[in-house]
C-alpha positions in Angstrom: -29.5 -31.5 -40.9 -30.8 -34.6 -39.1 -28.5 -37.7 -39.3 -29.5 -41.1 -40.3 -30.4 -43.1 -43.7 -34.1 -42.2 -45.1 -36.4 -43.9 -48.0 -38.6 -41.8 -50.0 -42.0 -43.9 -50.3 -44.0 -43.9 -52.9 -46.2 -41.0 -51.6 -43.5 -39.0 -51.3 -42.6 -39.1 -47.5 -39.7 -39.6 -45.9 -39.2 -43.0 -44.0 -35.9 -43.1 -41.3 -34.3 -46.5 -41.7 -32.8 -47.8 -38.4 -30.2 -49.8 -37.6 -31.6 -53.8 -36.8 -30.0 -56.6 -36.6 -29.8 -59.1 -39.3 -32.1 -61.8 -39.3 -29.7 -64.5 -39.2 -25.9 -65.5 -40.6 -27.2 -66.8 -43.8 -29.6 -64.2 -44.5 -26.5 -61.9 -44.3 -24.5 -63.8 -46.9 -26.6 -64.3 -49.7 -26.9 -60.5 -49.7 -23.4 -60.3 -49.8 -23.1 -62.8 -52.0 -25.9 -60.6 -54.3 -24.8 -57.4 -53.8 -21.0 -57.2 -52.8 -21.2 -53.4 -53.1 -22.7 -53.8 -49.5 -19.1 -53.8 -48.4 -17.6 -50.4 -48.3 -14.9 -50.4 -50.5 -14.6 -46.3 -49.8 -13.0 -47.4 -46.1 -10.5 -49.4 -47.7 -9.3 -46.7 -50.0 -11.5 -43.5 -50.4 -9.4 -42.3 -53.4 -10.1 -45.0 -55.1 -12.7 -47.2 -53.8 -12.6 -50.9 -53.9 -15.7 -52.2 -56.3 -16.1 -56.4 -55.3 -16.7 -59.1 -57.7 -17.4 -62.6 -56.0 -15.8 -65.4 -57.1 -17.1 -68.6 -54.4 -18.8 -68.9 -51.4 -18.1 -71.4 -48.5 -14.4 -72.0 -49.3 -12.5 -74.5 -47.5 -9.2 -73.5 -45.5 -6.3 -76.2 -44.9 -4.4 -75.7 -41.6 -1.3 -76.7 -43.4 0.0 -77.8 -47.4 -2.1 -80.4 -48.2 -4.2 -80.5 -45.3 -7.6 -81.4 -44.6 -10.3 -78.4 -44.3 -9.9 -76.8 -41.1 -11.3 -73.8 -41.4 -13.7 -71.7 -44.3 -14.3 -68.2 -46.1 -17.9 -67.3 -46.4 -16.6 -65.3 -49.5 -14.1 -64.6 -51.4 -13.9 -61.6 -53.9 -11.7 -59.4 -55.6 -11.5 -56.1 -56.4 -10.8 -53.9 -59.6 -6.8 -54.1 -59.4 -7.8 -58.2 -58.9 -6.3 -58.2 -55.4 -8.2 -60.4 -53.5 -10.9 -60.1 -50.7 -12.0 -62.3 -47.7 -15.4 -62.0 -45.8 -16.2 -64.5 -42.9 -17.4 -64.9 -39.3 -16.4 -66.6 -36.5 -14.3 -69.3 -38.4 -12.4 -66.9 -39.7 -11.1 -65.5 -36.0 -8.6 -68.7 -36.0 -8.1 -68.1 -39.4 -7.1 -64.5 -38.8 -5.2 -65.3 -35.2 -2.9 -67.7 -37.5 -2.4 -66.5 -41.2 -3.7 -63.0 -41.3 -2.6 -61.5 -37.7 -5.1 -58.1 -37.7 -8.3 -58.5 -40.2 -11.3 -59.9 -40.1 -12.2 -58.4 -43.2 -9.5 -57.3 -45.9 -7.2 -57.9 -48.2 -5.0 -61.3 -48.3 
């Protein structure tokens, strides 16, 4: 059996989606934002995967107690146990590097 993703159109045939990349950051997180089943919650725990529901987008990050915003989230979510979720991008590297040590996406 051939590999890969396929659409059945409305004639009937089969259509092979291929990998692209997305059209731009934001583009990305509103259909994250939309449809946080996008993120595979099987790869976190396939026995019982994760199922997201979004609480905010573009959340500010002090550096310290008190602190101004350093850094920011481009989501946060949480899952059906209500543990909590984090999604972000390049921000969140410094983020990671200093809080979380080894994700860039996970739990907090």
């Amino acid at each position: 059996m051939s590999k890969g993703i396929f659409l059945i159109n409305e004639e009937g045939g089969l259509v092979r989606l291929n990998q692209a990349e997305y059209d731009s950051e934001s583009v990305l997180q509103e259909m994250l934002a939309k449809y946080p089943e996008l993120i595979p919650g099987e790869q976190i725990n396939s026995g019982s995967p994760r199922r997201w529901l979004l609480i905010d987008r573009e959340i500010g990050i002090p550096d310290e107690d008190a602190g101004s915003k350093r850094w920011s989230l481009d989501h946060l979510l949480i899952d059906q146990d209500a543990i909590e979720g984090i999604s972000g991008s390049s921000e969140l590297e410094q983020l990671k590097k200093q809080t979380l040590q080894s994700i860039h996406w996970g739990y907090i």
